[in-house]
N, C-alpha and C positions, 0 to 999 in steps of 0.2 A: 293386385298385380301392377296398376299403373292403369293409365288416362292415352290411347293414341288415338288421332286427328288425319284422315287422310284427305289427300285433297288433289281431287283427280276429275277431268270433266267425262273420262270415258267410263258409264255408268258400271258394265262388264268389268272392267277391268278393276275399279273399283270395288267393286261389292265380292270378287274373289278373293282380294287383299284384306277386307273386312271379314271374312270365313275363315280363312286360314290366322289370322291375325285374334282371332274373334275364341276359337278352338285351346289356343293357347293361355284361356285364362284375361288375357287382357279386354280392356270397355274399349268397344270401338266407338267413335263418332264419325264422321264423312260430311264433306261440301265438295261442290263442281267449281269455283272459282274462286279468287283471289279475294273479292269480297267479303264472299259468303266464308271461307276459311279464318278471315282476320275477326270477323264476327264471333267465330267459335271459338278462336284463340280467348277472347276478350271475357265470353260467358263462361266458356266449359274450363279453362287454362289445364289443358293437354301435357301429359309429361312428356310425349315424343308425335314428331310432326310428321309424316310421310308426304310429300309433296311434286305433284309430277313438274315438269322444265315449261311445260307448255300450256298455257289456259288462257280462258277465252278474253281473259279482262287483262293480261299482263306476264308477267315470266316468273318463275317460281324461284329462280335466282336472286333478282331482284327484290322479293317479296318476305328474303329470308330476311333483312335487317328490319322489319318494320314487324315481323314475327317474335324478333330476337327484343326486340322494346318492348312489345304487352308481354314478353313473357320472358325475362334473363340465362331464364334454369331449364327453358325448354331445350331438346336435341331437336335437330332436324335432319331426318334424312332425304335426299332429292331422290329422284325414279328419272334418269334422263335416258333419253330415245338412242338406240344403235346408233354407235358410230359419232354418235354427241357430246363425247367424255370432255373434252373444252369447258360445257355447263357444268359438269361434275365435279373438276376442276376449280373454278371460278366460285360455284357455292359454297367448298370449302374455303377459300379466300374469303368469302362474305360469314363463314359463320356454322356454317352446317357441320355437324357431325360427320357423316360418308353421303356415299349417294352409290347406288346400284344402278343396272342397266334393267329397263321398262320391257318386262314381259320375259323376260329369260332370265333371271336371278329370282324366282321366286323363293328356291332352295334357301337360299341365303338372308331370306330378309326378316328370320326371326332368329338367327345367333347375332345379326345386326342390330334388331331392335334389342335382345334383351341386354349386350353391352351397352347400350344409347339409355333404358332403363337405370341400368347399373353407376352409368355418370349422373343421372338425374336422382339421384338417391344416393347417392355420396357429395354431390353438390348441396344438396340440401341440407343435409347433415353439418356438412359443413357450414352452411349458412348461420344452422343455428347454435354449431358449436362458436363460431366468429359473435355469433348476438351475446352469446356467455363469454365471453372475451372481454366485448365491451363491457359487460356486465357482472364480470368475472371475483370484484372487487363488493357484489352487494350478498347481503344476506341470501338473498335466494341461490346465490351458486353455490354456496358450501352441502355438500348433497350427504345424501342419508338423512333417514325416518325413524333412527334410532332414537330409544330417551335419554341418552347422556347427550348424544352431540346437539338433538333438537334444545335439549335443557339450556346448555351453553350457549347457543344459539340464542336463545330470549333473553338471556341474560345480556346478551352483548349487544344487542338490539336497545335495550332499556336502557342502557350506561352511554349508546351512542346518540343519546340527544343529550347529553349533558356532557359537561367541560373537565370531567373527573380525571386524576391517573388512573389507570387500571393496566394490572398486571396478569399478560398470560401467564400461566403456568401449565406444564404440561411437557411429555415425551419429546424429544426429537423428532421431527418429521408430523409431526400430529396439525400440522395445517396454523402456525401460531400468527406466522406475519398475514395469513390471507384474513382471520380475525381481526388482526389488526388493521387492514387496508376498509375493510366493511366497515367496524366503527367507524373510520374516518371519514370513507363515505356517505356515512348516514348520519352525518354532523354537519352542521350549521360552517364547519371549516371545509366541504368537500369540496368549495371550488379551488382551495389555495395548497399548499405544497403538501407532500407526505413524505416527508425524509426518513429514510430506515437505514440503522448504523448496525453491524456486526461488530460488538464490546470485544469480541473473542478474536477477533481475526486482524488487530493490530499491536505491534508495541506500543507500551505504556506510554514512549513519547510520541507515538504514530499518532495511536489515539487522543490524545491531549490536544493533539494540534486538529485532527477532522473535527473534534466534537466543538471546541472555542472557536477555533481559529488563534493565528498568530500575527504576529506584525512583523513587517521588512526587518531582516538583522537579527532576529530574534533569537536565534541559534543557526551552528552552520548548515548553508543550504537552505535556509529563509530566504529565499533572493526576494521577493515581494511577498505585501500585505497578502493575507489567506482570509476570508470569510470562513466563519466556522459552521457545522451542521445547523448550530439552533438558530446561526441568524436565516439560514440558508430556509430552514421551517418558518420563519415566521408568519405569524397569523396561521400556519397552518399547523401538521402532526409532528412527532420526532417520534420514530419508533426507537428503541433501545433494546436490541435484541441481546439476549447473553447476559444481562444484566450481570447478573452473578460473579461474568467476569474481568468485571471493571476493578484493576487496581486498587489497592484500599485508598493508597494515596492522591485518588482523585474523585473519591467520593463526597470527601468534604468541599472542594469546590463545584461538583456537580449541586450539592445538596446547596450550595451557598446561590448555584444560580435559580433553582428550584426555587426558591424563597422568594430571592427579590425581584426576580422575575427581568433581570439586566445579565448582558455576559460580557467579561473582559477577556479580550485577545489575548495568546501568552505577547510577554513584551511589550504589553501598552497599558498606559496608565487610564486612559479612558474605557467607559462602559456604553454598551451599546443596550437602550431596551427590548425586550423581547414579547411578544406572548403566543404559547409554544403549548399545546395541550402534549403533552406524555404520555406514552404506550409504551408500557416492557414488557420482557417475556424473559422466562429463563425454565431449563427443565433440570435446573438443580434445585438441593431445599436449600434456600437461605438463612431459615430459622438457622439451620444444623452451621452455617457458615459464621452467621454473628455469633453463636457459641462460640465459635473457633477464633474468634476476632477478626475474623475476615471481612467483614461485612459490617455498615453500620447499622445503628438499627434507628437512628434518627431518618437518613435516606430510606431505608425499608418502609417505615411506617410512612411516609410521604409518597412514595411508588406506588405502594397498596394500597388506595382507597379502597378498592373491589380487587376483590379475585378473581375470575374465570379458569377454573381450571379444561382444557381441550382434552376432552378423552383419547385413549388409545384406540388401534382399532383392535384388538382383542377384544374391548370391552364392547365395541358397535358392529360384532360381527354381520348382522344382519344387513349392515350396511356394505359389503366388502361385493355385491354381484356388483352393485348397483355402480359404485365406483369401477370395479372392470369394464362395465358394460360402455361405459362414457368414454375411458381412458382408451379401451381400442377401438373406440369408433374414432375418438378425436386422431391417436395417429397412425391410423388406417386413411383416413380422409389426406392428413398432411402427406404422408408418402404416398397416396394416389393407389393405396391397396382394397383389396374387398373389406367388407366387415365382417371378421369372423365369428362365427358362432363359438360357443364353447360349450361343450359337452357335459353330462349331466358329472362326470368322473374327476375330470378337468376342474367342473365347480366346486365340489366337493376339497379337491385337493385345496384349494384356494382359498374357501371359508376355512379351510382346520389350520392353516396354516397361521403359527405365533404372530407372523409378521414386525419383527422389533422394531427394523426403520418405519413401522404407521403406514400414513398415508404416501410417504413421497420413498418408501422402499414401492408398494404397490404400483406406483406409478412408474418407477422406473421399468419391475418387472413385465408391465404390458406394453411398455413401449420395446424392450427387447422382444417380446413374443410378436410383436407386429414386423419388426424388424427379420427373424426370424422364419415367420412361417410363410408357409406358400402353396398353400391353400384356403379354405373358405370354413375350416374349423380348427379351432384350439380345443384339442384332446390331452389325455395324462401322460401320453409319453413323451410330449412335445415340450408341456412342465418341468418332466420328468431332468429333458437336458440342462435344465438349469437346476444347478447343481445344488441348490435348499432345499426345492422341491423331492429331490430323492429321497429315499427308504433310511439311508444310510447318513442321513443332513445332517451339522453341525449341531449339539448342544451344549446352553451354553448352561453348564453345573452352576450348582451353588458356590461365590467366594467370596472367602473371609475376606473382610473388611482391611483388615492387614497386611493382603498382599498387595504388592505395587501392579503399575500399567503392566508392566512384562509379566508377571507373573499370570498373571489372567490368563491371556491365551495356549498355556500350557496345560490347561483346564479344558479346553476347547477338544472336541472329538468328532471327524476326526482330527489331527494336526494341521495347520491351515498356518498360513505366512497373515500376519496382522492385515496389511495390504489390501490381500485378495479376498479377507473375510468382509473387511471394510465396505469392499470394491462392489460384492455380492451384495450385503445387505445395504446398499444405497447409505453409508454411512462414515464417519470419521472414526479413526482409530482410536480417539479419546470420547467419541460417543461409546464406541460400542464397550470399553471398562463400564462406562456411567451405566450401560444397559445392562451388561455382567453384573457391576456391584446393585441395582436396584434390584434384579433379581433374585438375590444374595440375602439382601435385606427382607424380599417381599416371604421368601423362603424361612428366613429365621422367626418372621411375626406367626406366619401358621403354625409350625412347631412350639410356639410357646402357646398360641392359643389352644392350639390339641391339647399340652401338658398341663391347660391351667382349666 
């Protein structure tokens, strides 16, 4: 239940507050003075302080900021004398949580302490979700005790002390760039840059120009020299996210810088040296692209040293409480809500569910349920409002290979605006075809494996 410290010199009055305080489930500790209290702060560290205005060594006012040093995450509530609310007053100015009136608010001082509880266990939480912040980029935060993801997990572990490319591959949303930030950081490069480029989210000459750089006059709207991503990496990462969707016509100079390990700015005759360890990822197949000409396959085999493929979470379901369980505490904590429990019903919904956006549809959907609720449990009907989770949710059929982006969504059931299907499952409108058509695909291997 929690750790409370009172700190009172009237022995009575004291050892009341310890009974009723005591009754509740909570460990009580007690001191008579300012001393003897800062002592027990020191040994016991107390989740919430009860502390009266007046004691024999000093003011309990005063005593709150020297409380608030040995102890950051402590609450403190004052107990000031009739008619004294000034001190009640003033130790909230210093630090304290509330403070009640001595000997007449008994009624009150346990729906006080157990919100004063309640900050003290969402502060914490938060404390340690901030440590995984800091920390947010190392192998230990990518969570789940599943065998795919732990598999992947050692694998990228093993590849991050050496200088290799290595290519994610893997689903949308399946957690590719935080792989990639971990390698980084568990590389002999972690003190120095980790530059990550989205290939898919520029034009061919947008892109041409982030990833070299350009020179003054180069084309119009060069008004000055540009440094490019890889010098911008130097000595340290370049992630290359989207790989897949890099122009064919700038492969051959990618693969050209790859090589000699120098990059020339567009519009300068000079080269700058580089050295740039690579990280791509892409959750298309390539192979199926160089068939097509799309892709080279001199730059491929130079990307792919190692593969790491990131599982879905279909495949890590085991792992899906365990990411809720995190995802509404962290923002629960950030919006200053309770943490909600979830219901045996609620769980259930959650594990069966496909989840095609992965990890960062999952993450979306609990930050809307934090948002959302308003109360101290996520139950099924609460799911239920968000509109995948119902009875009646979206499926997306099997399709042919041959229909285009539009055509797909005609397949969908119920009828749904591309958009708002996008919008639900945390995803791009050209993700969710690739999730249609990989389904399509994954759909046509089983029926031949049946047939064969």
């Amino acid at each position: 239940m929690g750790k409370v410290l009172i700190i009172d010199d009237e022995n009575q009055l004291r050892g009341l507050l310890a009974r009723i305080i005591g009754l509740e489930g909570y460990e009580v500790i007690q001191a008579d003075s300012c001393k003897a209290g800062l002592k027990q702060v020191e040994q016991q560290n107390p989740d919430v302080i009860i502390c009266d205005v007046r004691l024999p060594d000093g003011s309990g006012v005063d005593l709150i900021t020297e409380m608030k040093r040995l102890g950051p995450l402590t609450e403190i509530i004052l107990l000031t004398a009739h008619g004294n609310i000034p001190d009640g007053v003033q130790a909230i100015k210093n630090g304290a949580f509330d403070y009640i009136t001595k000997g007449d608010d008994n009624n009150k001082i346990i729906p006080l302490l157990s919100r004063a509880m309640e900050k003290v266990e969402m502060a914490r939480r938060l404390q340690q979700l901030e440590k995984q912040v800091g920390q947010k980029y190392s192998f230990e935060s990518i969570l789940g005790k599943s065998k795919p993801i732990r598999m992947a997990v050692e694998l990228a572990r093993k590849v991050s002390v050496t200088d290799v490319p290595v290519l994610l591959t893997g689903e949308t949303g399946t957690g590719k760039e935080v792989f990639a930030q971990a390698i980084h950081q568990h590389s002999s490069r972690a003190g120095k840059a980790f530059v990550a480029v989205n290939c898919s989210a520029f034009s061919k000459e947008l892109l041409e120009s982030e990833i070299f750089g350009h020179k003054a006059g180069a084309f119009t709207g060069a008004l000055k020299e540009k440094k490019g991503l890889f010098e911008e990496a130097d000595q340290g990462t370049i992630f290359l996210d989207e790989i897949g969707e890099i122009p064919i016509t700038l492969q051959a100079k990618l693969l050209r810088v790859l090589q000699e390990k120098e990059i020339r700015r567009i519009g300068s005759t000079s080269v700058h040296p580089i050295d740039v360890r690579v990280i791509s990822a892409t959750n298309i197949n390539i192979e199926e692209k160089i068939k097509e000409g799309q892709f080279r396959s001199d730059l491929y085999y130079r990307l792919n040293l190692l593969d790491i493929t990131i599982p879905p979470l279909r495949e890590r379901k085991e792992d899906i409480q365990e990411l809720v369980d995190a995802y509404l505490t962290r923002f629960a904590c950030e919006m200053g809500k309770s943490i909600p429990k979830v219901t045996p019903e609620a769980a259930r919904l959650l594990t069966e569910h496909s989840w095609p956006g992965n990890v960062r549809e999952l993450r979306n959907i609990c930050e809307r349920l934090i948002v959302l609720n308003d109360t101290d449990v996520i139950d099924a009907e609460l799911l239920r409002q968000l509109k995948i989770f119902r009875e009646d949710k979206c499926s997306v059929h099997a399709i042919s290979e041959e229909e285009d982006p539009d055509s797909v969504y005609s397949r969908l059931r119920p009828k749904k605006k591309k958009k708002d299907l996008a919008e639900e499952l945390g995803v791009s409108r050209t993700t969710l075809w690739r999730m249609a058509k990989r389904q399509s695909e994954l759909e046509k291997k089983r029926r031949e494996q049946q047939e064969s």
